[in-house]
Legacy VTK file of the C-alpha trace (Angstrom):
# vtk DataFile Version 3.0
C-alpha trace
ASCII
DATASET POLYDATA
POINTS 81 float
89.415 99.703 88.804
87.663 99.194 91.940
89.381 99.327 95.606
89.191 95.858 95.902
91.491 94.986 92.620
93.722 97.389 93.168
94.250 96.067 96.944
94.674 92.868 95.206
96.970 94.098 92.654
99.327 95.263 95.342
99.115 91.946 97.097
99.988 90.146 94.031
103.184 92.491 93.082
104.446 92.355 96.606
103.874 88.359 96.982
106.138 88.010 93.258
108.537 90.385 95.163
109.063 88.449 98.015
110.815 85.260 99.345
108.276 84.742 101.778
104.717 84.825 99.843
102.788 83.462 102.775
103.818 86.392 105.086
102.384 89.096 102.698
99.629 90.823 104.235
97.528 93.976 102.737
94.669 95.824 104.738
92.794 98.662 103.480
90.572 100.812 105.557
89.173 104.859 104.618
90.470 107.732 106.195
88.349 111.124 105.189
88.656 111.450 101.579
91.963 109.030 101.138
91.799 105.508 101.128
94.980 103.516 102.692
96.595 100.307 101.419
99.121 99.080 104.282
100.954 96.210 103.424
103.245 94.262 105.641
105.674 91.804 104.777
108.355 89.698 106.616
111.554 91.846 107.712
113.990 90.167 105.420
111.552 91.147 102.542
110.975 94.828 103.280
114.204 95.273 100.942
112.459 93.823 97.898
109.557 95.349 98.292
110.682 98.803 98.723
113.525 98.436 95.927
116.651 100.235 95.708
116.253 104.200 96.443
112.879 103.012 96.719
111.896 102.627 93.255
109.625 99.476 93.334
107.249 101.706 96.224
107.673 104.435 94.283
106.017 102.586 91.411
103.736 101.030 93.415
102.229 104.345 94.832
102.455 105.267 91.104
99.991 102.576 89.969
97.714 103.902 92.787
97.947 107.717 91.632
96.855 106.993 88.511
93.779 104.265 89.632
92.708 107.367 91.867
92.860 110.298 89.069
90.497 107.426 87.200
88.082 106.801 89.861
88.547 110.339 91.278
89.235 108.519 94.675
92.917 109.307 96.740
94.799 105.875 97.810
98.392 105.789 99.445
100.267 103.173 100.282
101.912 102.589 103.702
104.621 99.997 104.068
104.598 98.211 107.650
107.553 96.633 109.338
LINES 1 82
81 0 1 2 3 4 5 6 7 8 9 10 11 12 13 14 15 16 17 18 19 20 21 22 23 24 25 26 27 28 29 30 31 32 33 34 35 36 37 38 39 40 41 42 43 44 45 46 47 48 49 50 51 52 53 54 55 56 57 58 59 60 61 62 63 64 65 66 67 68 69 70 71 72 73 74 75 76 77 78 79 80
């Protein structure tokens, strides 16, 4: 899975998460050997997208851990206000 499917695999979870689809937004930019996926969404949403006890990031971060072991690559995800 390349960087650029997995940012949009994020961006499509979060947007079917959300009440507010057009205020999803995901960057990704390298920092030494990790790669970071930040993804902001609109205040009421940060609820949904982080999930109770924070399962649904958890998961999220998840599906990234096991894209990296794959492509031997590091990824986190950051979750913006």
């Amino acid at each position: 899975m390349s960087e650029t499917s997995l940012r949009n695999a994020i961006e499509s979870i979060a947007r079917a998460l959300v009440d507010c689809p057009d205020e999803v937004y995901v960057e990704e930019f390298d920092e030494q050997s990790t790669t970071v996926i930040e993804l902001k969404v609109a205040r009421e949403d940060l609820g949904k997208v982080i999930g109770k006890q924070g399962r649904t990031a958890r998961a999220m971060r998840t599906l990234l851990r096991a894209a990296g072991m794959k492509s031997r690559r590091r990824f986190a995800l950051e979750i913006l206000e």
